[in-house]
mmCIF file of the N, C-alpha and C atoms, coordinates in Angstrom:
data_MODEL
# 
_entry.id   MODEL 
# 
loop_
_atom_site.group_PDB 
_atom_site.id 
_atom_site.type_symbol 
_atom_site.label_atom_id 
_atom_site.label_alt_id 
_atom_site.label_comp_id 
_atom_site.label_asym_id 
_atom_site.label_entity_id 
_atom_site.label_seq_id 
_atom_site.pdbx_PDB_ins_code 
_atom_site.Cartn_x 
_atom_site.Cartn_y 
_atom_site.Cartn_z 
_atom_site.occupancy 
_atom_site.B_iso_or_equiv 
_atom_site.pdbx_formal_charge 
_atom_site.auth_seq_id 
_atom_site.auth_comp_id 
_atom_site.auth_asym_id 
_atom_site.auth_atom_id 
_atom_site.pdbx_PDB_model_num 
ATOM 1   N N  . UNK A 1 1  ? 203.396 131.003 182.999 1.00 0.00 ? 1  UNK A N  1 
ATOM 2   C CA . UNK A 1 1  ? 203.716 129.888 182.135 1.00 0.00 ? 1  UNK A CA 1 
ATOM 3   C C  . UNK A 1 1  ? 203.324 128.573 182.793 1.00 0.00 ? 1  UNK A C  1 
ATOM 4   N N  . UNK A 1 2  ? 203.746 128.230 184.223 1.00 0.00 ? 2  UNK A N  1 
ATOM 5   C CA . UNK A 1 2  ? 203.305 127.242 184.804 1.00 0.00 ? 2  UNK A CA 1 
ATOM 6   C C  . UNK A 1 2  ? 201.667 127.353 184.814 1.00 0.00 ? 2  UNK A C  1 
ATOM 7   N N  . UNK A 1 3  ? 200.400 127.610 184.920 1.00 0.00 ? 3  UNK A N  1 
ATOM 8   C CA . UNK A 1 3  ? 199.703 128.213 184.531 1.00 0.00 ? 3  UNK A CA 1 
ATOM 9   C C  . UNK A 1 3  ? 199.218 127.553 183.951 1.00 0.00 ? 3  UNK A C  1 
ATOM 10  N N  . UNK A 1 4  ? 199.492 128.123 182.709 1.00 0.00 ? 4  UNK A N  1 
ATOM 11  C CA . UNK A 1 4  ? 198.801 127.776 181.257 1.00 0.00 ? 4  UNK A CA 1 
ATOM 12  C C  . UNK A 1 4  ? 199.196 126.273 181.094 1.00 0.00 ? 4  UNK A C  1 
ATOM 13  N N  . UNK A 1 5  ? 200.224 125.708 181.517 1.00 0.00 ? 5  UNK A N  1 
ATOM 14  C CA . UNK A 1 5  ? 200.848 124.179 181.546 1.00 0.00 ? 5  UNK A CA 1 
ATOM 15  C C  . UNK A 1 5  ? 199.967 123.101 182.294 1.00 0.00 ? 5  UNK A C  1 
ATOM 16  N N  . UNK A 1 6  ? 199.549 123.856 183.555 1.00 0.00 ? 6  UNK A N  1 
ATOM 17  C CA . UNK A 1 6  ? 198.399 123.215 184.055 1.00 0.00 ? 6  UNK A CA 1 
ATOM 18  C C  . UNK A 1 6  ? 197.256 122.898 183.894 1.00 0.00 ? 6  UNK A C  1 
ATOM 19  N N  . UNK A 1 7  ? 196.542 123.702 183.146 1.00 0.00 ? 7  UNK A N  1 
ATOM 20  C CA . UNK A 1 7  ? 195.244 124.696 182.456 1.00 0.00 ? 7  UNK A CA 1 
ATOM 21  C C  . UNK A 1 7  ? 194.599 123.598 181.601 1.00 0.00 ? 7  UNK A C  1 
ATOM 22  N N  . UNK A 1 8  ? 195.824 123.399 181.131 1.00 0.00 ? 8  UNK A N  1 
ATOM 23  C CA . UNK A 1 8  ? 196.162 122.425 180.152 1.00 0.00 ? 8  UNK A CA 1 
ATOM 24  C C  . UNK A 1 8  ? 196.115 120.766 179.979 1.00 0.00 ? 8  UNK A C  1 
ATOM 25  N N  . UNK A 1 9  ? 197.282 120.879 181.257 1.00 0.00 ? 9  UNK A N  1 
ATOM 26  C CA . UNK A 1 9  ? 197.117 118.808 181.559 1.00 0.00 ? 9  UNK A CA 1 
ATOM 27  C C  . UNK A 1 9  ? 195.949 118.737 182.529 1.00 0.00 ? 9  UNK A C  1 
ATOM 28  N N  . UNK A 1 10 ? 195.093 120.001 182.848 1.00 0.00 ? 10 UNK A N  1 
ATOM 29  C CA . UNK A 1 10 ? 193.900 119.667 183.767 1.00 0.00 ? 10 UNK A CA 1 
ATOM 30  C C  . UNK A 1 10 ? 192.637 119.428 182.284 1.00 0.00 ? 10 UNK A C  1 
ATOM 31  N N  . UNK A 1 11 ? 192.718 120.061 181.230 1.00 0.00 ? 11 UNK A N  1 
ATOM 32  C CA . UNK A 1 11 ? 192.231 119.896 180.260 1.00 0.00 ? 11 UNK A CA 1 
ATOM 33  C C  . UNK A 1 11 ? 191.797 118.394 179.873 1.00 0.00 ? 11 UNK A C  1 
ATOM 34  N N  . UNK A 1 12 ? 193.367 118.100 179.261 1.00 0.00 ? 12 UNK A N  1 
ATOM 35  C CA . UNK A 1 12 ? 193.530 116.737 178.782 1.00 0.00 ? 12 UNK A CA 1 
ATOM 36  C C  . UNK A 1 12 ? 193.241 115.955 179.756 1.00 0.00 ? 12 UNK A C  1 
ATOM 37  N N  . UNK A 1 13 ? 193.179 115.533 181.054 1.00 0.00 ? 13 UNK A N  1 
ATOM 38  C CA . UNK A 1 13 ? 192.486 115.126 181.710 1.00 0.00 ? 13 UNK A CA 1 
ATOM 39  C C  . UNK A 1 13 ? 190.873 114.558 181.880 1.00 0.00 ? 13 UNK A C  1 
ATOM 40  N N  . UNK A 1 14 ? 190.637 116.294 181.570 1.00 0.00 ? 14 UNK A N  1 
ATOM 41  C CA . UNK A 1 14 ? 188.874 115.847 181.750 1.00 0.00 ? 14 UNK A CA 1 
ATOM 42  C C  . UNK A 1 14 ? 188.510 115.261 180.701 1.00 0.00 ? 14 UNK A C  1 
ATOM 43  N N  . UNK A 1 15 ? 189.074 115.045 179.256 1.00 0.00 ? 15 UNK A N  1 
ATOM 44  C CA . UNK A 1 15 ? 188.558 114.359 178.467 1.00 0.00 ? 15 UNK A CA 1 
ATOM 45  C C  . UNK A 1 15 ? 188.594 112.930 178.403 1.00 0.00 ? 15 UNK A C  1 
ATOM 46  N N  . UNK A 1 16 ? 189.409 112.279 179.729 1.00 0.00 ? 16 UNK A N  1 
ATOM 47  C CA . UNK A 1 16 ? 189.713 111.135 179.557 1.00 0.00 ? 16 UNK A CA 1 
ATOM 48  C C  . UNK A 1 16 ? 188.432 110.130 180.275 1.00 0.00 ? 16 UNK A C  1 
ATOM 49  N N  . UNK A 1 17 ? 188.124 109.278 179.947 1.00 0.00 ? 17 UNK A N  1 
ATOM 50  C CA . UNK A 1 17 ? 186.779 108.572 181.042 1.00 0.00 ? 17 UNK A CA 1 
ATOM 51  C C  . UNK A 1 17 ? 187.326 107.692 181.752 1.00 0.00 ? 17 UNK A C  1 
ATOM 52  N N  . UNK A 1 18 ? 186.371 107.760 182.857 1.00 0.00 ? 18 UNK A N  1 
ATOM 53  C CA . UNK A 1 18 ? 187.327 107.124 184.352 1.00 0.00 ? 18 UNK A CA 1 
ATOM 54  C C  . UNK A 1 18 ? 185.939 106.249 184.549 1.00 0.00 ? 18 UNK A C  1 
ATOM 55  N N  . UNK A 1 19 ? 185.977 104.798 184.613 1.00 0.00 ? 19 UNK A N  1 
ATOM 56  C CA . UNK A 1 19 ? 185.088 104.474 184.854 1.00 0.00 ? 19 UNK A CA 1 
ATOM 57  C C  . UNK A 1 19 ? 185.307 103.281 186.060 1.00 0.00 ? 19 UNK A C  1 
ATOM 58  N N  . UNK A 1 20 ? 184.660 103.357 187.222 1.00 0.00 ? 20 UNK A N  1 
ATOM 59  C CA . UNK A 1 20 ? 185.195 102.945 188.390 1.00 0.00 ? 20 UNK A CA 1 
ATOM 60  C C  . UNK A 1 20 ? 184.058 102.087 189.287 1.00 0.00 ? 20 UNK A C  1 
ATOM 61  N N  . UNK A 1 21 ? 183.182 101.872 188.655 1.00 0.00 ? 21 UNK A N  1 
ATOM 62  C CA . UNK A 1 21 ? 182.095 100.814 188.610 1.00 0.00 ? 21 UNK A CA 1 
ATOM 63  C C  . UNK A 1 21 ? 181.127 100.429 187.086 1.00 0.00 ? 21 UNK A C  1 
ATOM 64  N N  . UNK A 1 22 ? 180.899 99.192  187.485 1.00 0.00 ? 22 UNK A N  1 
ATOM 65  C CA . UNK A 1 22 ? 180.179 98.183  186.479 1.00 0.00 ? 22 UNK A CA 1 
ATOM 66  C C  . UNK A 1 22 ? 178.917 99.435  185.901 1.00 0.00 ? 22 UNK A C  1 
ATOM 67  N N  . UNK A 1 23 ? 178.120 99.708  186.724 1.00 0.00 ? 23 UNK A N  1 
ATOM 68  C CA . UNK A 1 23 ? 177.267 100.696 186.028 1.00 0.00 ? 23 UNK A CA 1 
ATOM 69  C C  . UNK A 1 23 ? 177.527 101.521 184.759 1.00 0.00 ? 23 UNK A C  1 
ATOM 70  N N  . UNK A 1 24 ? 178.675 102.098 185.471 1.00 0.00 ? 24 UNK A N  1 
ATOM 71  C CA . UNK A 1 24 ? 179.626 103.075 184.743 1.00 0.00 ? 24 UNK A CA 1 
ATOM 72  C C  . UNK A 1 24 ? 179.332 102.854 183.433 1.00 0.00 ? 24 UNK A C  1 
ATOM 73  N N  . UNK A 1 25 ? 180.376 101.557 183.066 1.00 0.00 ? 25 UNK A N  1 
ATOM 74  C CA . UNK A 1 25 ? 180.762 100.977 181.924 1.00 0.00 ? 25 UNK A CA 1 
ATOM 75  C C  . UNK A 1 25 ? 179.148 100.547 180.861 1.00 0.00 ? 25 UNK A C  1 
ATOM 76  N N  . UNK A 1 26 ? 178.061 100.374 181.499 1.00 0.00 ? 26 UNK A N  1 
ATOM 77  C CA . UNK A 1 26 ? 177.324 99.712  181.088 1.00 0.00 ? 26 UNK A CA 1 
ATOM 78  C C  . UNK A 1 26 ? 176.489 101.241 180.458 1.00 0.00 ? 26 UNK A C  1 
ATOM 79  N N  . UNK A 1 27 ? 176.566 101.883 181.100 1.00 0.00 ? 27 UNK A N  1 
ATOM 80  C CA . UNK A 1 27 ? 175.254 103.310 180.722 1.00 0.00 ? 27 UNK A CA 1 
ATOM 81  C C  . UNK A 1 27 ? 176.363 104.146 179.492 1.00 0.00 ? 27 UNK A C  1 
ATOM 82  N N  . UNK A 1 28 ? 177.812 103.564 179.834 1.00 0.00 ? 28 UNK A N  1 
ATOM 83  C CA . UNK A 1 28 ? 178.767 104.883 178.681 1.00 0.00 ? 28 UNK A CA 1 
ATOM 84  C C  . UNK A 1 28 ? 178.717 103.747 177.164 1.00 0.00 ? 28 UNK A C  1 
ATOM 85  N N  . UNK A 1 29 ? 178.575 102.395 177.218 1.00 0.00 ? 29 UNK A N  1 
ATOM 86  C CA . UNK A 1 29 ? 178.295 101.493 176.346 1.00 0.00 ? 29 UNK A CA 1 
ATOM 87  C C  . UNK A 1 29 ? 176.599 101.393 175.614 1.00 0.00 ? 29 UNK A C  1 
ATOM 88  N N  . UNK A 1 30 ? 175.995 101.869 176.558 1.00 0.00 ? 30 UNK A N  1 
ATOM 89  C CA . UNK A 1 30 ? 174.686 101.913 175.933 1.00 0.00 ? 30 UNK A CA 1 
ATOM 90  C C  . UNK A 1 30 ? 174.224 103.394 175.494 1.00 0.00 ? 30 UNK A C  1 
ATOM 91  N N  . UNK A 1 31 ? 175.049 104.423 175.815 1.00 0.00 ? 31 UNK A N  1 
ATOM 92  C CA . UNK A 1 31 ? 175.119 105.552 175.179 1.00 0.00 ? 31 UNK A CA 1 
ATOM 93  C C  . UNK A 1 31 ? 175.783 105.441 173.702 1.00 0.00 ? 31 UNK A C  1 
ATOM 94  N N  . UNK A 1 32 ? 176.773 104.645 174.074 1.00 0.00 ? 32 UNK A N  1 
ATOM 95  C CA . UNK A 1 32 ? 177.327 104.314 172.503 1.00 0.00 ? 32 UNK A CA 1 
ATOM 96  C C  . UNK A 1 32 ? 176.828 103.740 171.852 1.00 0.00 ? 32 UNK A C  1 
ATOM 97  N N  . UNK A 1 33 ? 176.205 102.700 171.755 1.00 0.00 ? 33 UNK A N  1 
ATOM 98  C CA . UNK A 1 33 ? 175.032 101.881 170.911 1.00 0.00 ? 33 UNK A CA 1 
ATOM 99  C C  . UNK A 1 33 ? 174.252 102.594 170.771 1.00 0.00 ? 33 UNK A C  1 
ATOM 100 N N  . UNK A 1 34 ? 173.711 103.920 171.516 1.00 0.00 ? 34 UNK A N  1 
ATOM 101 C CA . UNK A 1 34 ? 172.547 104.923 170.629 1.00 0.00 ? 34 UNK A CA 1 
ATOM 102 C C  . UNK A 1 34 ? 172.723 105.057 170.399 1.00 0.00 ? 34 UNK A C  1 
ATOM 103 N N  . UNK A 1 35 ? 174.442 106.218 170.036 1.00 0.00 ? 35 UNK A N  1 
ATOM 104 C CA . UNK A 1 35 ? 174.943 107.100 169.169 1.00 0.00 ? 35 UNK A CA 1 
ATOM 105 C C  . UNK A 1 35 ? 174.588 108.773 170.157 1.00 0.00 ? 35 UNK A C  1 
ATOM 106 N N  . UNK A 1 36 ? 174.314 108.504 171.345 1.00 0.00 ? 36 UNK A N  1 
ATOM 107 C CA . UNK A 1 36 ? 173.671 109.489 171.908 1.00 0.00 ? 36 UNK A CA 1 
ATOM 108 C C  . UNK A 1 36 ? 174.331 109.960 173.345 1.00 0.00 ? 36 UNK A C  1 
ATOM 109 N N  . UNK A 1 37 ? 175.943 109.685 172.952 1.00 0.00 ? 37 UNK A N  1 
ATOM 110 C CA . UNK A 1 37 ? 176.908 110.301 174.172 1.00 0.00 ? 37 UNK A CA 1 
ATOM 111 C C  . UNK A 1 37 ? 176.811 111.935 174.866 1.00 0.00 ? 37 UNK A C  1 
ATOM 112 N N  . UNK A 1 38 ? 175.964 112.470 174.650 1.00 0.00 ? 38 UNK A N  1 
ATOM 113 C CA . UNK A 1 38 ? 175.203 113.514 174.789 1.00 0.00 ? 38 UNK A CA 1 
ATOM 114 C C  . UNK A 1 38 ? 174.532 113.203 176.391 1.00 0.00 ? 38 UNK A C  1 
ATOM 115 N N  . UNK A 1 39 ? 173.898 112.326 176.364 1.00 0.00 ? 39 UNK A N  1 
ATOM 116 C CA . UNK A 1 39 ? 172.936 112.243 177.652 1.00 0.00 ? 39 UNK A CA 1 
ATOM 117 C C  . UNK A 1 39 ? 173.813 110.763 178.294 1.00 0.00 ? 39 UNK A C  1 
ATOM 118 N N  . UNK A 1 40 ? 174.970 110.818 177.994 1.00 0.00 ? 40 UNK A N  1 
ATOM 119 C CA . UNK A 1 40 ? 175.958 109.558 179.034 1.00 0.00 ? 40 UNK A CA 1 
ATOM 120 C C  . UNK A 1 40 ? 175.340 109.168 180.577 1.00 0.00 ? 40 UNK A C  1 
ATOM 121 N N  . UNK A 1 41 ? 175.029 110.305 180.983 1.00 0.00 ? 41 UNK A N  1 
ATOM 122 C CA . UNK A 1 41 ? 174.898 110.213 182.057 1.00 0.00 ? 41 UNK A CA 1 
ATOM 123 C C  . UNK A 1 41 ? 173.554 110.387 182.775 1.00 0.00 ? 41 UNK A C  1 
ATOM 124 N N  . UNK A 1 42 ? 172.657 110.332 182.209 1.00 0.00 ? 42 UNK A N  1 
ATOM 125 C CA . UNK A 1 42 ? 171.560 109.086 182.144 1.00 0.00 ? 42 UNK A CA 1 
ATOM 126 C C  . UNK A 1 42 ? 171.692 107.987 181.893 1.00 0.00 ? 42 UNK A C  1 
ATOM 127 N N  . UNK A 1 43 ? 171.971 107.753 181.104 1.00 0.00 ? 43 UNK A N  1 
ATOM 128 C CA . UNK A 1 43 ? 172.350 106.425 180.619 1.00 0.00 ? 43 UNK A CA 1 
ATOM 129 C C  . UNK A 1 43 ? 173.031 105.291 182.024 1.00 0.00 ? 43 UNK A C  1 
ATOM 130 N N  . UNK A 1 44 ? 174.125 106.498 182.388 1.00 0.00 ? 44 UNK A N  1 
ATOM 131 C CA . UNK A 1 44 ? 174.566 105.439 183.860 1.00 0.00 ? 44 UNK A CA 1 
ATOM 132 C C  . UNK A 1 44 ? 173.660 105.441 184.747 1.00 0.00 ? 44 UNK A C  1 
ATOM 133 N N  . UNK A 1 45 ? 172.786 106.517 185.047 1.00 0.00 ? 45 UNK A N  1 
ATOM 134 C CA . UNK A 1 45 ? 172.086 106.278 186.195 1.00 0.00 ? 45 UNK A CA 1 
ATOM 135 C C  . UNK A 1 45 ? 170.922 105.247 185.571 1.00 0.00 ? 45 UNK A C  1 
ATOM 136 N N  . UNK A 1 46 ? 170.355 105.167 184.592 1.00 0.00 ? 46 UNK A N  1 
ATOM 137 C CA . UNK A 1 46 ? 169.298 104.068 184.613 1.00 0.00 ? 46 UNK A CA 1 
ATOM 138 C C  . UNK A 1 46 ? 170.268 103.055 184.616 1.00 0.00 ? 46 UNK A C  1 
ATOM 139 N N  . UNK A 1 47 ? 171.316 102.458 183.806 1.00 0.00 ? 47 UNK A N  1 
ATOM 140 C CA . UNK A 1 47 ? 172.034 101.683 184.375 1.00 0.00 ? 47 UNK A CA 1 
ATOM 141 C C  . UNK A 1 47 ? 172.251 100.979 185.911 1.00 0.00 ? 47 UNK A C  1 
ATOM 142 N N  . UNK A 1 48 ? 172.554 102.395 187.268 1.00 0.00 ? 48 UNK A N  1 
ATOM 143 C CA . UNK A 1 48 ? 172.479 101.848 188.030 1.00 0.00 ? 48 UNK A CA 1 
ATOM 144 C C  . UNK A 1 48 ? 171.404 101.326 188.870 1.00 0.00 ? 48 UNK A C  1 
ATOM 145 N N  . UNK A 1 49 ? 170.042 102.149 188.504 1.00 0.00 ? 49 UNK A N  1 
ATOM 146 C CA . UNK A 1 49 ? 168.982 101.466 189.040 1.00 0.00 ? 49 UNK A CA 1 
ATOM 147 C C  . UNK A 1 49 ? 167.733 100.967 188.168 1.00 0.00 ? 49 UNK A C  1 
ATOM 148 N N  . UNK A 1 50 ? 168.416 99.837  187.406 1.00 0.00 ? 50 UNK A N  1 
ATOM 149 C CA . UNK A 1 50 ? 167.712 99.087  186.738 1.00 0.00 ? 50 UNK A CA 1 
ATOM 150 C C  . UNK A 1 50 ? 168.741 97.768  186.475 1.00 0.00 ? 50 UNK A C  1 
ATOM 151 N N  . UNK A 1 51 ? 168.291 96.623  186.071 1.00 0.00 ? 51 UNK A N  1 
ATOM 152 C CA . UNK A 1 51 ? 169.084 96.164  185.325 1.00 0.00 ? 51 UNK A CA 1 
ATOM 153 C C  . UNK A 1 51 ? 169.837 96.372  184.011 1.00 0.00 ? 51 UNK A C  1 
ATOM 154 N N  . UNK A 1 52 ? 170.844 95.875  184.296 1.00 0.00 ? 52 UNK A N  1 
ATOM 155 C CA . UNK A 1 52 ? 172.366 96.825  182.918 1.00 0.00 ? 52 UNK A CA 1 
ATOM 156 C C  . UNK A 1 52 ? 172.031 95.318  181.948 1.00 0.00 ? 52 UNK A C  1 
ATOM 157 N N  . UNK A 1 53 ? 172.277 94.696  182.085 1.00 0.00 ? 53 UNK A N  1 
ATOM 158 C CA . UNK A 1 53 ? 171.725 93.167  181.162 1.00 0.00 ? 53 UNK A CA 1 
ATOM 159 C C  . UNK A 1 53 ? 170.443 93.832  180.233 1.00 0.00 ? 53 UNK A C  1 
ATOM 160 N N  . UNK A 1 54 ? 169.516 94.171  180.981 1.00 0.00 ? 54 UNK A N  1 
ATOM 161 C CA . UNK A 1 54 ? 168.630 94.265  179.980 1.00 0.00 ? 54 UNK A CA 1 
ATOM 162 C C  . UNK A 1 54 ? 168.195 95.994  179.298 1.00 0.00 ? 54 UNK A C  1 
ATOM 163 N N  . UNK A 1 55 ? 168.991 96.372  179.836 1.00 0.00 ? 55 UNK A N  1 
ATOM 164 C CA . UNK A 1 55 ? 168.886 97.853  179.309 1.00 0.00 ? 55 UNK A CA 1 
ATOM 165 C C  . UNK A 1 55 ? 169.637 97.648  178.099 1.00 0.00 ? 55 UNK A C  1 
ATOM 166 N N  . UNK A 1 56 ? 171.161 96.942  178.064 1.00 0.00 ? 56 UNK A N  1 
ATOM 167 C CA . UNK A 1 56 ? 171.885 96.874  176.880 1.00 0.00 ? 56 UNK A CA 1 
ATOM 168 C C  . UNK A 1 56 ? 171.447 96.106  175.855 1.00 0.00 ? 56 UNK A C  1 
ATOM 169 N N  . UNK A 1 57 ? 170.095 95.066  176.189 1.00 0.00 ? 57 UNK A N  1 
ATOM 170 C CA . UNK A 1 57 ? 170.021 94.123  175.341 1.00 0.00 ? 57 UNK A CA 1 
ATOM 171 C C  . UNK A 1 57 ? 168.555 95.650  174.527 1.00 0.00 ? 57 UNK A C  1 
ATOM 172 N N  . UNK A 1 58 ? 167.956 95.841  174.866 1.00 0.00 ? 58 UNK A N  1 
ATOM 173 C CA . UNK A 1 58 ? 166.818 97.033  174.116 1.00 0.00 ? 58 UNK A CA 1 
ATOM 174 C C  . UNK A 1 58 ? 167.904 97.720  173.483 1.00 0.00 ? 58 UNK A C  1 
ATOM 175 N N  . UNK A 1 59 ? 168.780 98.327  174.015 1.00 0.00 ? 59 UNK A N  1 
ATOM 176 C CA . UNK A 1 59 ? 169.776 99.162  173.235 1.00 0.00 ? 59 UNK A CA 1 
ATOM 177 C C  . UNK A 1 59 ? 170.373 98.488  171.640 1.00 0.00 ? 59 UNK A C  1 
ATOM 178 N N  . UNK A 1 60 ? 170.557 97.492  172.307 1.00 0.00 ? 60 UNK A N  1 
ATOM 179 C CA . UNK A 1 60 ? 171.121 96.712  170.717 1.00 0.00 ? 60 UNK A CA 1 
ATOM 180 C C  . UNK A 1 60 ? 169.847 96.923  169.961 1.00 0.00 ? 60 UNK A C  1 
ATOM 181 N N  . UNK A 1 61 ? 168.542 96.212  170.447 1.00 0.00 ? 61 UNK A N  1 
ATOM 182 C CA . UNK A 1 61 ? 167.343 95.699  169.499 1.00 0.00 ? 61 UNK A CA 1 
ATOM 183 C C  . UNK A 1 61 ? 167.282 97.429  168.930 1.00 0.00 ? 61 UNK A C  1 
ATOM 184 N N  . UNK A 1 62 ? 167.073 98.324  169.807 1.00 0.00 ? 62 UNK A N  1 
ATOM 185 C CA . UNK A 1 62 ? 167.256 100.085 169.221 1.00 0.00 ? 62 UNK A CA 1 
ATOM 186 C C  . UNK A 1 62 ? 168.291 100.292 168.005 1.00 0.00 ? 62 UNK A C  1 
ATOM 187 N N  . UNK A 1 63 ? 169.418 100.030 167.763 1.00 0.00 ? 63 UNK A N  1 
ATOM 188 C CA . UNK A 1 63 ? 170.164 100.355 167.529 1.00 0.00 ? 63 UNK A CA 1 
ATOM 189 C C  . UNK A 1 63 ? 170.374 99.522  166.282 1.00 0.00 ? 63 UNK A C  1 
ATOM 190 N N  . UNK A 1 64 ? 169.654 98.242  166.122 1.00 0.00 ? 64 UNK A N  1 
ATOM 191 C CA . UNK A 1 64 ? 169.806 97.555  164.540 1.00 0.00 ? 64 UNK A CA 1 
ATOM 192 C C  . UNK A 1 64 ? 168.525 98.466  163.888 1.00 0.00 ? 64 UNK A C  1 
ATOM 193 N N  . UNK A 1 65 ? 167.320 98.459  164.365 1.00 0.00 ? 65 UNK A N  1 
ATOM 194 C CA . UNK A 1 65 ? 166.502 99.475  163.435 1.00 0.00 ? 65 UNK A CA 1 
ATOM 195 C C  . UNK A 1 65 ? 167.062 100.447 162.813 1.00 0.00 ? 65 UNK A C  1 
ATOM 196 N N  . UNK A 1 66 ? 166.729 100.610 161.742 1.00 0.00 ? 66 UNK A N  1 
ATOM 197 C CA . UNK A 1 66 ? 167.004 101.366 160.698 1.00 0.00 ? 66 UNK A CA 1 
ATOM 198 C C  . UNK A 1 66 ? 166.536 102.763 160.213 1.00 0.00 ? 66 UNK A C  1 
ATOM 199 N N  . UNK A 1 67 ? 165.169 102.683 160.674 1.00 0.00 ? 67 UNK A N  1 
ATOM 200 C CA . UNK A 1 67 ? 163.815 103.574 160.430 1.00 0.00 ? 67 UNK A CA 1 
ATOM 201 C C  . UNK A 1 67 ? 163.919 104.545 161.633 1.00 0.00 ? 67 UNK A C  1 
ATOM 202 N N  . UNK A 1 68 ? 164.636 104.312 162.693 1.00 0.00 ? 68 UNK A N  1 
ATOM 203 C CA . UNK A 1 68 ? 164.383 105.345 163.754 1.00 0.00 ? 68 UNK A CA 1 
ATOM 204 C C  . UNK A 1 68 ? 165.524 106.388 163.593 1.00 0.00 ? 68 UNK A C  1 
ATOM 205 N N  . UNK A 1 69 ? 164.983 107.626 163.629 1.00 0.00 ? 69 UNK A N  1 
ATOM 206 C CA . UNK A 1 69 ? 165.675 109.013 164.113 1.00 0.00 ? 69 UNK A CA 1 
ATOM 207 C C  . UNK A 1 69 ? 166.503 109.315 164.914 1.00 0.00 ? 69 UNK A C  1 
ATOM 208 N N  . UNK A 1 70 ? 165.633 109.628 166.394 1.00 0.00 ? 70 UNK A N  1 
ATOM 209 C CA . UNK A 1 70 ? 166.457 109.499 167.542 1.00 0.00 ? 70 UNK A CA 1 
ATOM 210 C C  . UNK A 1 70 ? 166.318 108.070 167.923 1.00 0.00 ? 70 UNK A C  1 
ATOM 211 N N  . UNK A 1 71 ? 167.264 107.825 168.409 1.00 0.00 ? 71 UNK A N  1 
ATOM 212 C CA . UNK A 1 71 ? 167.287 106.008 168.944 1.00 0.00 ? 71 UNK A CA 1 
ATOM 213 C C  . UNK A 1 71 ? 167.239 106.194 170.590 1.00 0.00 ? 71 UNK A C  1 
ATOM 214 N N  . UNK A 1 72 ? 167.787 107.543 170.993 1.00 0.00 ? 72 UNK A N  1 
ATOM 215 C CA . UNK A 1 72 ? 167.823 107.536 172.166 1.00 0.00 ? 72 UNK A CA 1 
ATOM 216 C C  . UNK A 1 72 ? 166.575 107.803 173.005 1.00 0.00 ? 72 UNK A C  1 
ATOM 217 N N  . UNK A 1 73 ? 165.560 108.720 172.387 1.00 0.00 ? 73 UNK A N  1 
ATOM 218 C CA . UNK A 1 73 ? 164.373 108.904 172.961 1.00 0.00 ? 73 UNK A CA 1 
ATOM 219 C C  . UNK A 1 73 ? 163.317 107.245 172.924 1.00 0.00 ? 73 UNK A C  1 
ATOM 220 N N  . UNK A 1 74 ? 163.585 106.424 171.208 1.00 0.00 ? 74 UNK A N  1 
ATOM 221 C CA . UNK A 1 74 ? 163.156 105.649 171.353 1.00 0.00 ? 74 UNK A CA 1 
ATOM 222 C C  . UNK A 1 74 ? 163.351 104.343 172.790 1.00 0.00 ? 74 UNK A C  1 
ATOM 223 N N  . UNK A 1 75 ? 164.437 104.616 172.661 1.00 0.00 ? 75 UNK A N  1 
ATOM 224 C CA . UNK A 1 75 ? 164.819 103.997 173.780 1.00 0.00 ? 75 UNK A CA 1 
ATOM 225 C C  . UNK A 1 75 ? 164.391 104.393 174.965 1.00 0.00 ? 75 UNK A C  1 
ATOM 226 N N  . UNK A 1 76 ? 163.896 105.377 175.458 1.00 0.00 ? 76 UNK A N  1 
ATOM 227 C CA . UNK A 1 76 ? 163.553 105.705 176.777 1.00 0.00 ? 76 UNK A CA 1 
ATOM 228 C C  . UNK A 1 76 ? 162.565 105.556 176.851 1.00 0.00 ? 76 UNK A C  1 
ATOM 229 N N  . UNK A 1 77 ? 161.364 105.543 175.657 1.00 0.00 ? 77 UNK A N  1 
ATOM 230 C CA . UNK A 1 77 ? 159.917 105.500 175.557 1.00 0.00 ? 77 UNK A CA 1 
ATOM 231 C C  . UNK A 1 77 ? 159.945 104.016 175.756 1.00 0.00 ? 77 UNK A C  1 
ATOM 232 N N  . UNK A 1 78 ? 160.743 102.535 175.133 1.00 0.00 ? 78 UNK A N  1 
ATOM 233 C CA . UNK A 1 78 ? 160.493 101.704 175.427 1.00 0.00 ? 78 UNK A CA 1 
ATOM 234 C C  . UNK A 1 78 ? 160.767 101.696 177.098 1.00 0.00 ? 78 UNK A C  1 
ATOM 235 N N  . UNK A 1 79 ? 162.091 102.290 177.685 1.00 0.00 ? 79 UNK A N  1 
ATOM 236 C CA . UNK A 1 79 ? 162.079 101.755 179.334 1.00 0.00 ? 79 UNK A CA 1 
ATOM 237 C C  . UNK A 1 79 ? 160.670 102.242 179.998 1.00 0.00 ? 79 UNK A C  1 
ATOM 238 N N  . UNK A 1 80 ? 159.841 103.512 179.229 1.00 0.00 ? 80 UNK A N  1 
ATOM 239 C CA . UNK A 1 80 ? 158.918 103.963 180.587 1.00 0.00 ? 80 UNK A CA 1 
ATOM 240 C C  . UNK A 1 80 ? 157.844 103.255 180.070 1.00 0.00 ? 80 UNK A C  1 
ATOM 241 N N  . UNK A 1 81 ? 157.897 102.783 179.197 1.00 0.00 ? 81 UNK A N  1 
ATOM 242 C CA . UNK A 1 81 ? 156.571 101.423 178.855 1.00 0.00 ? 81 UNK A CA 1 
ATOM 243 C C  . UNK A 1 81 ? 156.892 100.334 180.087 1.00 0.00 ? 81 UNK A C  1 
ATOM 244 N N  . UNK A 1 82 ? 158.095 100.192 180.825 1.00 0.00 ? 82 UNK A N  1 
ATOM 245 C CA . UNK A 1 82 ? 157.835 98.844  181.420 1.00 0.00 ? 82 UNK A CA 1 
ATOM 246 C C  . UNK A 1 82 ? 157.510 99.159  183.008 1.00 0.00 ? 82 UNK A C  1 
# 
């Protein structure tokens, strides 16, 4: 019984996001402006080695288009253009 109690609040746990640097926050925010929390974690690492200012500002300009599909690939095709 203790067990399954644990199993449990170790569960509810992992769903919670712990974000414990600026990167962090910036790659799980620009995952959300794709719509593409799927690959979060890319998202932080170009975050941390790139600028987060201007990764989020393409993300927005991504993310008002209308016409695009995936937003998230678009988005990566614009970072490896630069």
């Amino acid at each position: 019984m203790f067990d399954q109690d644990y199993i449990a609040s170790l569960k509810q746990r992992a769903k919670e996001t712990k974000v414990y640097k600026k990167y962090q926050l910036f790659g799980l925010e620009i995952a959300k402006i794709l719509d593409d929390e799927k690959h979060k974690a890319l998202y932080i690492k170009l975050a941390k080695t790139k600028n987060s200012d201007d990764l989020l500002k393409i993300a927005k300009e991504v993310a008002e288009k209308q016409n695009i599909k995936n937003k998230g690939a678009y988005f990566m095709k614009i970072i490896a253009s630069k």
